[in-house]
N, CA, C and O atoms as CSV, one atom per row, in Angstrom:
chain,resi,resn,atom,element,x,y,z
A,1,UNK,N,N,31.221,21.909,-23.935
A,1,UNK,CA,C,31.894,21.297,-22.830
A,1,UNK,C,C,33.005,22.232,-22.363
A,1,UNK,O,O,33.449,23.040,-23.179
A,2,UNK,N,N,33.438,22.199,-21.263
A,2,UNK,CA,C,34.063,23.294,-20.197
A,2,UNK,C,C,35.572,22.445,-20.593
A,2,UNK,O,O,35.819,21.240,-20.635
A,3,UNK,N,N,36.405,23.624,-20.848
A,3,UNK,CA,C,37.924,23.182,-20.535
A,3,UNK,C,C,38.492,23.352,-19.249
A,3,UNK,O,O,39.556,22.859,-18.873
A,4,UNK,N,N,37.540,24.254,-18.432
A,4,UNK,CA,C,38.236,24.639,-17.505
A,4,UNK,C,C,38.091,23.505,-16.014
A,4,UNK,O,O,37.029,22.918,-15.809
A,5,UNK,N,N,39.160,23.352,-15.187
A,5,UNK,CA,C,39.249,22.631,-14.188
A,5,UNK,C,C,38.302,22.964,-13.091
A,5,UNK,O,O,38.644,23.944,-12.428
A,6,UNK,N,N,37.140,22.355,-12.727
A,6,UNK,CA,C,36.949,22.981,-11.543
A,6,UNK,C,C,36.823,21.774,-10.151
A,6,UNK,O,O,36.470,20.599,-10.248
A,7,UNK,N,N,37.186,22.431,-9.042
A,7,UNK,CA,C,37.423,21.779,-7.585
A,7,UNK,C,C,36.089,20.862,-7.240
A,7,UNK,O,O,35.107,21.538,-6.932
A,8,UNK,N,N,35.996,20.156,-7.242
A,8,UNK,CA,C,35.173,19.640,-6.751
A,8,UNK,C,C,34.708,19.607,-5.131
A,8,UNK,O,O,35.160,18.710,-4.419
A,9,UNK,N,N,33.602,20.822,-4.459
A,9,UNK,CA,C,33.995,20.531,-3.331
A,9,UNK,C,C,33.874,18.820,-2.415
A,9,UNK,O,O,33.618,17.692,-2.838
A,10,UNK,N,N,34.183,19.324,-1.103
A,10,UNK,CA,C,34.085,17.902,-0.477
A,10,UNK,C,C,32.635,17.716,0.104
A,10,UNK,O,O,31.996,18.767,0.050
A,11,UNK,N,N,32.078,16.854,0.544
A,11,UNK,CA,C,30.912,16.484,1.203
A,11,UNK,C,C,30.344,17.439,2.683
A,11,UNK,O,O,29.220,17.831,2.995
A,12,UNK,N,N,31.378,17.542,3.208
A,12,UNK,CA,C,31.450,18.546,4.733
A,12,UNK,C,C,31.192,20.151,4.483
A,12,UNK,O,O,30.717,21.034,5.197
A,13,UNK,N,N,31.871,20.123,2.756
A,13,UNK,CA,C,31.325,21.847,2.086
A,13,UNK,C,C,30.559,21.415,1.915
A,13,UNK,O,O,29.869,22.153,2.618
A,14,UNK,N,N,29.569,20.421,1.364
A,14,UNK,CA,C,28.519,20.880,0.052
A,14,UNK,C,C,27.510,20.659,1.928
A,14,UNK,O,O,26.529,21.386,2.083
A,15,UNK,N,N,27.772,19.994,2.721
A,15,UNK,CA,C,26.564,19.696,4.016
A,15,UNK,C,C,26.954,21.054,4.467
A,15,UNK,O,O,26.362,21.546,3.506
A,16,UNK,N,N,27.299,21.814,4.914
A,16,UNK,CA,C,27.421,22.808,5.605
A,16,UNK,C,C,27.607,24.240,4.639
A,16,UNK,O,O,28.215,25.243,5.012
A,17,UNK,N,N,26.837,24.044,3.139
A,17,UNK,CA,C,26.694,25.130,2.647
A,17,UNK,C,C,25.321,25.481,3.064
A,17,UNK,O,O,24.567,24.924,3.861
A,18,UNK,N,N,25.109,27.035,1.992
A,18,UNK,CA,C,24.269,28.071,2.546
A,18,UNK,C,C,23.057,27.471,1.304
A,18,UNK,O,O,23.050,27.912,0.155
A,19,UNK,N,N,22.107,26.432,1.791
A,19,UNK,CA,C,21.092,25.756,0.354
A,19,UNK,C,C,20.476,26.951,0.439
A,19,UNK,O,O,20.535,27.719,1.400
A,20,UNK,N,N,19.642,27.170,-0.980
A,20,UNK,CA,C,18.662,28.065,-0.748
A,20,UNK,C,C,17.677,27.432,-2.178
A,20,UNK,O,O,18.160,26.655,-3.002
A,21,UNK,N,N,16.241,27.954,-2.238
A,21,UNK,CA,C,15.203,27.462,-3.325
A,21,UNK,C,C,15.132,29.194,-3.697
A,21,UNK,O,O,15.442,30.226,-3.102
A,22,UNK,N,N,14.472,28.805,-5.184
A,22,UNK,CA,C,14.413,29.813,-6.138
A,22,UNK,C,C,12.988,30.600,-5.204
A,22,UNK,O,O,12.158,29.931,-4.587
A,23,UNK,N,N,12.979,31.781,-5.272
A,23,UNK,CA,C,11.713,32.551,-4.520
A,23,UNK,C,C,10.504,32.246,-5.332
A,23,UNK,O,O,9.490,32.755,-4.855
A,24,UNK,N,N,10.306,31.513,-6.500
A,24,UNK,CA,C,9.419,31.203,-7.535
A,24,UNK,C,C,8.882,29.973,-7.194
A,24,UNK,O,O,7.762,29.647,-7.588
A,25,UNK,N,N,9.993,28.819,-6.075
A,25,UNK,CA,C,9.540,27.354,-6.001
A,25,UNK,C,C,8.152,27.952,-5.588
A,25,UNK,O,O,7.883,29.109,-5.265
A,26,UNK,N,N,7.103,26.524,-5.715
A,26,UNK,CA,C,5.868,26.554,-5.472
A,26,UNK,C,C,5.679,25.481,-4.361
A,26,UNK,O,O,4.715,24.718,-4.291
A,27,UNK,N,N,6.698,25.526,-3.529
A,27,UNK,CA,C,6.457,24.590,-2.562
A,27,UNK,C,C,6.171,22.868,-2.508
A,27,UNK,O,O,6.519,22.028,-1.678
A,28,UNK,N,N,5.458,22.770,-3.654
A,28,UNK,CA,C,4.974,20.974,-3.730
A,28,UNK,C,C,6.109,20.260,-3.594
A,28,UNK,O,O,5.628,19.137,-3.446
A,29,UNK,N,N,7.445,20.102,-3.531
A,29,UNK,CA,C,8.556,19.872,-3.136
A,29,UNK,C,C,9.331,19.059,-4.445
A,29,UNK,O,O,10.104,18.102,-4.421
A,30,UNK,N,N,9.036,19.491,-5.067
A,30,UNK,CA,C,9.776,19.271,-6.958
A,30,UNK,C,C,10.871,20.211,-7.218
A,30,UNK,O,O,10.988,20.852,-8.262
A,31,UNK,N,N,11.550,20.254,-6.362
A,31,UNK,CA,C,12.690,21.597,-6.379
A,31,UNK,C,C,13.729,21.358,-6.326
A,31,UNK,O,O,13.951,20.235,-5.871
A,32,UNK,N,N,14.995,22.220,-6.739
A,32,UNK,CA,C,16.268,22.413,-6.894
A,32,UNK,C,C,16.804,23.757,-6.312
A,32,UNK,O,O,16.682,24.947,-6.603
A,33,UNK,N,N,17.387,23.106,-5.453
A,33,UNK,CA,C,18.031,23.982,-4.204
A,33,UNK,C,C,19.945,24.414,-5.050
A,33,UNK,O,O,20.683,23.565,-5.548
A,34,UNK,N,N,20.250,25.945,-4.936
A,34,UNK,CA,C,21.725,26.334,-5.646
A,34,UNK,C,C,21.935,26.655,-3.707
A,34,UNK,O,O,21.236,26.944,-2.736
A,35,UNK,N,N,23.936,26.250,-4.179
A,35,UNK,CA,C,24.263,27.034,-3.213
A,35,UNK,C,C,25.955,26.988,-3.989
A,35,UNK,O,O,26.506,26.120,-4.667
A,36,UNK,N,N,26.529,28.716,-3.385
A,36,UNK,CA,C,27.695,28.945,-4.135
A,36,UNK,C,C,29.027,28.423,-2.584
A,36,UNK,O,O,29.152,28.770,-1.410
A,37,UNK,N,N,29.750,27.456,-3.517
A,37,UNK,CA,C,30.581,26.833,-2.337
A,37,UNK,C,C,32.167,27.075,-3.050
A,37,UNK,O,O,32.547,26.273,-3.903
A,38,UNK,N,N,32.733,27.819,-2.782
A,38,UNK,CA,C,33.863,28.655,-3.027
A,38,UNK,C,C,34.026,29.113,-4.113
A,38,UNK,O,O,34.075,30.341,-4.048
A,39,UNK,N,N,34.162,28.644,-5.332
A,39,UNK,CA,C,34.370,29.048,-6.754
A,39,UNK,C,C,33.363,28.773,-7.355
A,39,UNK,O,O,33.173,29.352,-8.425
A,40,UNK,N,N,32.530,27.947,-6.943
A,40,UNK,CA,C,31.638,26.808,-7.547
A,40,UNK,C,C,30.042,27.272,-7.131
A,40,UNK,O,O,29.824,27.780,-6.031
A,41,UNK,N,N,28.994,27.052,-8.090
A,41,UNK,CA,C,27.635,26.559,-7.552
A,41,UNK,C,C,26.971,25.307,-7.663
A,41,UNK,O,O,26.638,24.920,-8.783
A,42,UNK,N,N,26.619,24.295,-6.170
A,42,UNK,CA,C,25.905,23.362,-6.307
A,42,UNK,C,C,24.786,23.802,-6.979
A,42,UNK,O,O,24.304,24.927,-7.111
A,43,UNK,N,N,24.317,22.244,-7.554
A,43,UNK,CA,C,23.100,21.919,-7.273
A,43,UNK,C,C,22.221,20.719,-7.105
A,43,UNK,O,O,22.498,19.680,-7.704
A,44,UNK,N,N,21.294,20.795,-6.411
A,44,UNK,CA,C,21.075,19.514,-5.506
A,44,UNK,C,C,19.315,19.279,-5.646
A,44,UNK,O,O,18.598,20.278,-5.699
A,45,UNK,N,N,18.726,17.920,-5.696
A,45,UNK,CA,C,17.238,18.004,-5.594
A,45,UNK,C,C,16.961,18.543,-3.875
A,45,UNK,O,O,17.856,18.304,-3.065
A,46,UNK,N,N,16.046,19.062,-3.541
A,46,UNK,CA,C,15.735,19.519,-2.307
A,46,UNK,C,C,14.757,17.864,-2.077
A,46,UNK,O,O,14.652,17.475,-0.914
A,47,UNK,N,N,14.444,17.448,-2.618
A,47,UNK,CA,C,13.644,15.976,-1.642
A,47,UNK,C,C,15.088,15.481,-1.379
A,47,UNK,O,O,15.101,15.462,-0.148
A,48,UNK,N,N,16.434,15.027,-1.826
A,48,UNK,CA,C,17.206,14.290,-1.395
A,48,UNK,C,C,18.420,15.148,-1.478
A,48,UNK,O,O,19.155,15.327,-2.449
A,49,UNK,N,N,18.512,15.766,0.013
A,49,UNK,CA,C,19.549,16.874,0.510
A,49,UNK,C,C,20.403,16.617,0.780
A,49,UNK,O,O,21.249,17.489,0.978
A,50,UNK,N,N,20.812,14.760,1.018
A,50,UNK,CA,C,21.923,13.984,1.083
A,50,UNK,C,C,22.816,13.313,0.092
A,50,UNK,O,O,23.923,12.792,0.223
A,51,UNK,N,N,21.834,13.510,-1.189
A,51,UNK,CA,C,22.521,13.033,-2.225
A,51,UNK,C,C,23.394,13.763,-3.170
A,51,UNK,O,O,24.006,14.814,-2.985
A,52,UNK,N,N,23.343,13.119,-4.064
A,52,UNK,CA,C,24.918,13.970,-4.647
A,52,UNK,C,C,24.196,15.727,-5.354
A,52,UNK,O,O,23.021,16.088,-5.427
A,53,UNK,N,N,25.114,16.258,-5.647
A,53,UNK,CA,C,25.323,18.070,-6.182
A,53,UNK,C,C,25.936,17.620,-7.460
A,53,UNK,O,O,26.845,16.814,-7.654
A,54,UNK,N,N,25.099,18.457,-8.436
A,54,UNK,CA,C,26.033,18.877,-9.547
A,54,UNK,C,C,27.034,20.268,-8.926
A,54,UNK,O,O,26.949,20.791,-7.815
A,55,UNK,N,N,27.717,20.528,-9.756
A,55,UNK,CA,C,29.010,21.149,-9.812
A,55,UNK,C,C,28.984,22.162,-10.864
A,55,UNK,O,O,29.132,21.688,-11.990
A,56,UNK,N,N,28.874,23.107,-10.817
A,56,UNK,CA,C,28.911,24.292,-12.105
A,56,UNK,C,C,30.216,25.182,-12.022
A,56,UNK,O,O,30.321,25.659,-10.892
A,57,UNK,N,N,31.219,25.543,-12.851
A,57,UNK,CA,C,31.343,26.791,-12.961
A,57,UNK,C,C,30.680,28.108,-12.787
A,57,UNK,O,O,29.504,28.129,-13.152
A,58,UNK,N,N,31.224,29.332,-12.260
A,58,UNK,CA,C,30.000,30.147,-12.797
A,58,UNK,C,C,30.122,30.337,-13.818
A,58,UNK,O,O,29.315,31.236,-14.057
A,59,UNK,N,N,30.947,29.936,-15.252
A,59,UNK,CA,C,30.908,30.411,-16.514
A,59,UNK,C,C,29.721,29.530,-16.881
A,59,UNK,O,O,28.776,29.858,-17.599
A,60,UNK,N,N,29.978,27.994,-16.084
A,60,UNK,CA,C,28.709,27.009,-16.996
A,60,UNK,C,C,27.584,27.403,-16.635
A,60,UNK,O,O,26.678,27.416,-17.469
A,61,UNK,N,N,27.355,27.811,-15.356
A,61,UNK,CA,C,25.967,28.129,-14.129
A,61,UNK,C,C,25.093,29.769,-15.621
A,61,UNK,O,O,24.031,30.047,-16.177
A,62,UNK,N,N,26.041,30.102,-15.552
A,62,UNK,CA,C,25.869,31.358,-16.649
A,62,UNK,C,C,24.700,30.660,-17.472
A,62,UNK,O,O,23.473,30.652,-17.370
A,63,UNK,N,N,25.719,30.019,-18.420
A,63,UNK,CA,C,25.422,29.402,-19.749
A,63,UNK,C,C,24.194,28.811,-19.735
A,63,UNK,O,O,23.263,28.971,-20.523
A,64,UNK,N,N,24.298,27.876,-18.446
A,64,UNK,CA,C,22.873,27.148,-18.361
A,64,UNK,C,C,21.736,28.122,-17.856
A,64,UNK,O,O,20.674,28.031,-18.472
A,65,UNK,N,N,21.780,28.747,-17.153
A,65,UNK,CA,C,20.601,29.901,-16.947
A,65,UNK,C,C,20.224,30.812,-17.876
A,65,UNK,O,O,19.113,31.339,-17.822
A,66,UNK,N,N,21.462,31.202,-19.202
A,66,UNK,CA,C,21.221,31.468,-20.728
A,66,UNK,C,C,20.236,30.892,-21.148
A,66,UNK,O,O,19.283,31.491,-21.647
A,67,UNK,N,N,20.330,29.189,-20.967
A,67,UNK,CA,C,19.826,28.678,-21.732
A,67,UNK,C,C,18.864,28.082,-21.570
A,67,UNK,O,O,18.415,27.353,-22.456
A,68,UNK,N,N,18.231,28.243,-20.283
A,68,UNK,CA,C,17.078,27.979,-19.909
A,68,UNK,C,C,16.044,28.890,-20.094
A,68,UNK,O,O,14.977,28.650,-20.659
A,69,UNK,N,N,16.470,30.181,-19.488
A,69,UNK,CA,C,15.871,31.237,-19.795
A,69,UNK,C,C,15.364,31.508,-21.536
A,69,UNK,O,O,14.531,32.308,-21.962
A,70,UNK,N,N,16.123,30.624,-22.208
A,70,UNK,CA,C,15.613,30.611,-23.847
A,70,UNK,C,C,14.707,30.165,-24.152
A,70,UNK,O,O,13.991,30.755,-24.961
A,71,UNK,N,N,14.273,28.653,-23.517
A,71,UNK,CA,C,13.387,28.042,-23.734
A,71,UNK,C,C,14.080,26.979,-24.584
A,71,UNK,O,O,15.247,26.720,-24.879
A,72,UNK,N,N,12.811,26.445,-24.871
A,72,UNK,CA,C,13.085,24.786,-25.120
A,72,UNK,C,C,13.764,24.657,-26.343
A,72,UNK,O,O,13.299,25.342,-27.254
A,73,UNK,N,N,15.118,23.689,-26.708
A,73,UNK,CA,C,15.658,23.457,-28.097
A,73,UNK,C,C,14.794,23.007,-29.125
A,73,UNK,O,O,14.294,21.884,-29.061
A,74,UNK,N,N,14.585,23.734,-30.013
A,74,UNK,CA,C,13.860,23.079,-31.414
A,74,UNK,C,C,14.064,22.385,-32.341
A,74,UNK,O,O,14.278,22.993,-33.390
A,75,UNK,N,N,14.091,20.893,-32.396
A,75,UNK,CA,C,14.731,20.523,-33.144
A,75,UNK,C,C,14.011,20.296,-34.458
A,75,UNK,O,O,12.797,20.113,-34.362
A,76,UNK,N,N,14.634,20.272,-35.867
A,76,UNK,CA,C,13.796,19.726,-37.216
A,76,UNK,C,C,14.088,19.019,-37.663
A,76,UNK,O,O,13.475,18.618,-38.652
């Protein structure tokens, strides 16, 4: 968990940011659209472009693309 504070943008940033899909989406419309809105990267489902954004750091945005890129947790 993040100690650090981050801004939450407002609704008028996150509508009038720059969305974009990964060059990998496959189109069927199961996607997650990033967009970097001052300090911060959304992220948002692309079927519902009105609804709410997560909020990343780029330290967390990091971490989680670490940790995706790892693959799946194993648990025993």
């Amino acid at each position: 968990m993040s100690t650090h504070h981050v801004r939450r943008p407002s609704q008028a940033e996150l509508s009038g940011a720059d969305w974009r899909k990964s060059s990998r989406s496959s189109g069927n419309g199961a996607c997650v659209e990033i967009a970097v809105v001052g300090a911060v990267v959304a992220v948002r489902d692309s079927k519902h472009i009105g609804g709410p954004a997560i909020v990343f750091s780029p330290h967390e945005w990091r971490r989680f693309l670490d940790a995706a890129g790892a693959g799946p947790v194993r648990r025993h």
